[in-house]
C-alpha positions as CSV (number, residue, x, y, z in Angstrom):
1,X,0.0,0.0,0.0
2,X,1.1,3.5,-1.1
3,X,2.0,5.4,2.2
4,X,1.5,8.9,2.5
5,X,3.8,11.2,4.6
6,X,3.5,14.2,2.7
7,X,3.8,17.1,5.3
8,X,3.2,20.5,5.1
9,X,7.0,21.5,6.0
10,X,10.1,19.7,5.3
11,X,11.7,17.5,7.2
12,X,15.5,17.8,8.3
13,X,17.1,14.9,9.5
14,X,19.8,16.0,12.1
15,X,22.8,14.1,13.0
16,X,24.3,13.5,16.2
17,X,28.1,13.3,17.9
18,X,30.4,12.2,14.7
19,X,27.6,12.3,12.0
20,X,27.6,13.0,8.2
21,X,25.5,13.0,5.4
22,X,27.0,10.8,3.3
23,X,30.6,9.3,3.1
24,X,31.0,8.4,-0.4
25,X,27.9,6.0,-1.6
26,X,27.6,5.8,2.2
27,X,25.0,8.1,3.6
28,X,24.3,7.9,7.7
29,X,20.6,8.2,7.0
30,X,20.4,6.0,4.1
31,X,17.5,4.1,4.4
32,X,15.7,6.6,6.1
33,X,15.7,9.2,3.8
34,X,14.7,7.2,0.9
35,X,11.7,5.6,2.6
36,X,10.3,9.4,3.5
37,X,10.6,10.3,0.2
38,X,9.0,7.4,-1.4
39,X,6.5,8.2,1.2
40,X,6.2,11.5,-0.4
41,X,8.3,14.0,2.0
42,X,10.5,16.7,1.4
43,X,13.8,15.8,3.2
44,X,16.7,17.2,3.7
45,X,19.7,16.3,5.3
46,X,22.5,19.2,6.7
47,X,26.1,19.5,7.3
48,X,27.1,20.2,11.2
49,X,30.2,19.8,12.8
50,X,31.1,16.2,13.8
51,X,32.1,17.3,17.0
52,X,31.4,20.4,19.2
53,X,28.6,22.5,21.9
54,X,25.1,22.6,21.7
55,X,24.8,25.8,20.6
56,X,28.0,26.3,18.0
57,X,26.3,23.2,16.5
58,X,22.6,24.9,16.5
59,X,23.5,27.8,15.1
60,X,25.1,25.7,12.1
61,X,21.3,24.4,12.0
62,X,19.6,27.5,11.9
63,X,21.8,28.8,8.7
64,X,20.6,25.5,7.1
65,X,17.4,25.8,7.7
66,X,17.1,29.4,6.5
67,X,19.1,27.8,3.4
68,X,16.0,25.1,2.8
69,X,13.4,27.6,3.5
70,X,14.6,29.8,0.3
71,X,15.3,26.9,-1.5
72,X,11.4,25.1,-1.5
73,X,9.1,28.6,-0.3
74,X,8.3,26.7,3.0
75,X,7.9,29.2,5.6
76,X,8.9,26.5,8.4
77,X,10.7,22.5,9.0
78,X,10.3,19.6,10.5
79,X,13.1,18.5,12.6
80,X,14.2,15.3,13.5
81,X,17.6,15.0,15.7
82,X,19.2,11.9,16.4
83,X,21.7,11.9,20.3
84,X,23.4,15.4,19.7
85,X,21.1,16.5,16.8
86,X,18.3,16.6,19.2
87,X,20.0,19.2,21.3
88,X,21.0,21.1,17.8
89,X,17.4,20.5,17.0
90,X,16.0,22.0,20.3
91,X,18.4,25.1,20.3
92,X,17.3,25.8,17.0
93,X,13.9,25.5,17.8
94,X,14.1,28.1,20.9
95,X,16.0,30.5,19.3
96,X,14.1,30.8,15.9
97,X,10.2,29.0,16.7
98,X,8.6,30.7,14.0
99,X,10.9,28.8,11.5
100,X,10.7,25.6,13.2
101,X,7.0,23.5,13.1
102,X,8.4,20.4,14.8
103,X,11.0,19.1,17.0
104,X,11.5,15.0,17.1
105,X,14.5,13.6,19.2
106,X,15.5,10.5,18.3
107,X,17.6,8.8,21.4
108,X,18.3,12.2,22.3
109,X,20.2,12.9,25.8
110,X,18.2,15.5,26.7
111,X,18.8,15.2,30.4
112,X,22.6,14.5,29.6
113,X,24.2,10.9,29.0
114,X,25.7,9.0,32.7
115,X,28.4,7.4,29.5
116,X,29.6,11.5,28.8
117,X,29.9,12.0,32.9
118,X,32.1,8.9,33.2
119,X,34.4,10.0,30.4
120,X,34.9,13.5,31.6
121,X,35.6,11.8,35.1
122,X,38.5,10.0,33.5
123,X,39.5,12.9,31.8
124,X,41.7,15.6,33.8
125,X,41.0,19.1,33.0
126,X,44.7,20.4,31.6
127,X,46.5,17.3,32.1
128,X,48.2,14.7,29.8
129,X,44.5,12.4,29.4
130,X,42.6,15.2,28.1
131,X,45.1,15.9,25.6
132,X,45.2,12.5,24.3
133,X,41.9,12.0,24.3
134,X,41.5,15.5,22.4
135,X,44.0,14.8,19.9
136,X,43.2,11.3,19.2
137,X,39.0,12.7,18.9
138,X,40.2,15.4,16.7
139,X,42.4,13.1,14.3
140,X,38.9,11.2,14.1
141,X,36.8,14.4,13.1
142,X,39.5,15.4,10.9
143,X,39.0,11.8,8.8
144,X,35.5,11.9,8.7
145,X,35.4,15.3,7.6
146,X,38.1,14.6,4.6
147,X,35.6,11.6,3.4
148,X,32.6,13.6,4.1
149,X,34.0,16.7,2.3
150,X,32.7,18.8,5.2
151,X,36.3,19.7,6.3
152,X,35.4,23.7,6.6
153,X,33.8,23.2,9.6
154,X,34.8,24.0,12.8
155,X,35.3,21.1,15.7
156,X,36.1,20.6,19.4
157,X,36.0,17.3,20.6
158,X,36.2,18.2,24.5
159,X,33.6,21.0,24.5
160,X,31.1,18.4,22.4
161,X,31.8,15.6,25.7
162,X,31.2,19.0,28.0
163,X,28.1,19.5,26.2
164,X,26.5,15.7,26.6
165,X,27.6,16.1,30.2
166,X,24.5,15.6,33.0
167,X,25.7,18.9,34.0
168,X,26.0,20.2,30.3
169,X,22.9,19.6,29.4
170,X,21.9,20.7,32.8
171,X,23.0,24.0,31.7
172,X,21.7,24.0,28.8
173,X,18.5,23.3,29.9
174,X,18.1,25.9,32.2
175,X,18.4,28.1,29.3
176,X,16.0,26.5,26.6
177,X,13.8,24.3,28.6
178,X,10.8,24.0,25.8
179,X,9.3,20.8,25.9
180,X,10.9,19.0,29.1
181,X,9.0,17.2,31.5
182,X,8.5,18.2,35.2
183,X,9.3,15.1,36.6
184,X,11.5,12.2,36.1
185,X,10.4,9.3,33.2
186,X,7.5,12.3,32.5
187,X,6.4,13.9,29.1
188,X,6.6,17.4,28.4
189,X,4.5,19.5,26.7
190,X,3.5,18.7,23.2
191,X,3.5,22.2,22.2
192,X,5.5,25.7,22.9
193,X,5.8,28.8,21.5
194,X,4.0,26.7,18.2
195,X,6.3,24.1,18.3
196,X,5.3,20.6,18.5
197,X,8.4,18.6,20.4
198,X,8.0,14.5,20.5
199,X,10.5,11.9,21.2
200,X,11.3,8.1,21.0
201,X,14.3,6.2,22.1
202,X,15.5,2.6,22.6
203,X,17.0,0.0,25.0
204,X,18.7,-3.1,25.0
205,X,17.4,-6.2,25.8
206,X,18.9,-8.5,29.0
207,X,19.1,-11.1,26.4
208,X,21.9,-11.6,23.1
209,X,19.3,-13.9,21.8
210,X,16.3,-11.0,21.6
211,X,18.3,-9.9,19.7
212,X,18.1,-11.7,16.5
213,X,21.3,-11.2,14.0
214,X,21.8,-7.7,15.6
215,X,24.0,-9.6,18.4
216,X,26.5,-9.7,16.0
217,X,26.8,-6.1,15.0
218,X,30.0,-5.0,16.5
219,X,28.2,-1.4,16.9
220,X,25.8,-3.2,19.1
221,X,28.6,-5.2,20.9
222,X,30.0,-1.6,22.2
223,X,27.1,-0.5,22.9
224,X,26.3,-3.4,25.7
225,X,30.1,-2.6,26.9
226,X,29.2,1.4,27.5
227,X,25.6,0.4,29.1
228,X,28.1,-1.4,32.1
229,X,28.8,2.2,33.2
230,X,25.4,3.5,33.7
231,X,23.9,3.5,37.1
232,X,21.4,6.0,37.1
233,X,19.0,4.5,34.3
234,X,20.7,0.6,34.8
235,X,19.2,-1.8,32.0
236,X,17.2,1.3,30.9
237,X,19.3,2.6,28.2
238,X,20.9,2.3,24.5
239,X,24.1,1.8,25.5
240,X,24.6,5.8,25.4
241,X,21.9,7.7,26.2
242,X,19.3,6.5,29.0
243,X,16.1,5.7,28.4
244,X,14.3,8.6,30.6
245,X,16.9,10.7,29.8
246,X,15.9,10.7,26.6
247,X,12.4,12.2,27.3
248,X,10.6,15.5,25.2
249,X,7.3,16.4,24.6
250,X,5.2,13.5,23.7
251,X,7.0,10.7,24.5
252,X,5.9,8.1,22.0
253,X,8.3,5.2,23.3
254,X,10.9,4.6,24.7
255,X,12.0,1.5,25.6
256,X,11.8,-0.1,22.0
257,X,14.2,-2.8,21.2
258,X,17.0,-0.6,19.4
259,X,20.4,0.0,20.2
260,X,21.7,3.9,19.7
261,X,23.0,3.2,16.4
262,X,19.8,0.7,15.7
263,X,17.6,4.2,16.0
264,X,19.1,5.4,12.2
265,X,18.9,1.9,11.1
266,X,23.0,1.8,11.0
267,X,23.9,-0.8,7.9
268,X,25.8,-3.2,10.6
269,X,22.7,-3.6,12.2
270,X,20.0,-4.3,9.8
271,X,19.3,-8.2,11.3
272,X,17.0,-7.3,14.4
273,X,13.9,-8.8,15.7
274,X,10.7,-6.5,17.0
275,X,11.2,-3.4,15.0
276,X,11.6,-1.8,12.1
277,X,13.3,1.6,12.6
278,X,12.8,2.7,9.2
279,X,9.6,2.3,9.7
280,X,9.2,4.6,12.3
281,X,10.3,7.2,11.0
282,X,7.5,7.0,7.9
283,X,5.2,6.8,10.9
284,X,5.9,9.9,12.3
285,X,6.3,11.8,9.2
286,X,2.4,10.7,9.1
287,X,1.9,11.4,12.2
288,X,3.4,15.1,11.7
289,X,0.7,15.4,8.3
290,X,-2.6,14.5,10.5
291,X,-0.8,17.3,13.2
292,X,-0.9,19.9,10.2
293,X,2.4,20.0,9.9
């Protein structure tokens, strides 16, 4: 059956911590992008730094999205922000509202990520770790930018961990708070300022053997390593970002059976069981068109 996803505004899918659009035939939203069209949505897909704040990376956005705006007449987007793009997403959002219909975070740490506070633990402000772990980050941004061709950006590996922080995003919550719940494991508000915020998110199952094929993705073997060091949200998380943690707006789910990387339907982990990511995607890009959006 011919689905129909056709909504009002454009749709901007936004990625997270070490993202791109596309790395040669390879594009980090691949499937995604194609099933929203076929679906009949305008979708877009724009260049941010791989690595660095909240806001240095929303205000990247926001010159995007004025960029789309001239280029199809639309007088507003859609966005949808997967782990850091949600943040890039929000900011955007706050700061511009009247250009922005929609706000969708997609295992976004919008409380902060417990994996981000034990990595700037081990990391010593100033000293010998953090410069490692700077360098050896930046040599990493600097490669994906030379593949991805996105190499004029800006990057700063240290102030992106700073910004994923509990304490980060603590801060930067205080300042754009639009759509956050009140309580802990709560919804927030669907809609501020005429902006609708939603949000999904994953978790991984106790067992390898829910699992399906997906046990063997590598991606999803490091994310079951990372989810040893939560403690907060403890077999409630994606192996990066907890599963409250990850609440906004209407919370449509958020404990489905996805990893982090499962939630853009990442090519090494296209043999899963219970859920098809791709899929949800097309179904909110219908559920944005019966919103009027």
């Amino acid at each position: 059956m011919q689905r129909n996803a056709t909504t009002l505004y454009p749709i901007l899918l936004v990625h997270g911590l070490f993202g791109f659009d596309r790395i040669g035939p390879f594009e980090l939203f691949h499937d995604i992008k194609q099933a929203l069209r076929n679906a009949g949505a305008r979708v877009f897909v724009p260049h941010l730094s791989a690595a660095h704040s909240n806001e240095v990376r929303g205000e990247q956005l926001l010159a995007q999205i004025e960029r789309v705006l001239e280029g199809t007449g639309a007088n507003k987007v859609n966005l949808i922000g997967h782990s850091q793009g949600a943040l890039a997403a929000r900011y955007a959002a706050a700061i511009a509202p009247g250009a922005v219909a929609s706000v969708t975070s997609v295992s976004g740490p919008n409380h902060g990520s417990e994996l981000a506070d034990v990595l700037r633990k081990a990391l010593t402000p100033g000293r010998l770790s953090e410069q490692v772990a700077e360098t050896v980050a930046g040599l990493f941004t600097d490669f994906l930018s030379l593949l991805s061709g996105n190499r004029q950006l800006p990057k700063d590996a240290i102030a992106a961990l700073n910004a994923l922080t509990t304490e980060g995003v603590g801060a930067f919550n205080a300042k754009y708070p639009q759509g956050l719940p009140h309580t802990w494991g709560g919804k927030g508000r669907e809609l501020v300022n005429g902006v609708r915020y939603y949000s999904w998110s994953g978790t991984l199952q106790r067992s390898l053997l829910d699992q399906g094929g997906n046990a063997l993705d590598p991606l999803h073997g490091f994310c079951r390593g990372f989810s040893r060091y939560f403690t907060t949200e403890a077999r409630q998380n994606d192996g990066l970002v907890g599963r409250y943690s990850s609440h906004l707006g209407t919370v449509i789910r958020s404990d489905y059976p996805l990893d982090h990387f499962d939630s853009i339907s990442q090519m090494a982990g296209r043999v899963r069981k219970g859920v098809d990511p791709v899929e949800l995607y097309v179904e909110h890009a219908e559920r944005l068109k019966k919103a009027g959006v």
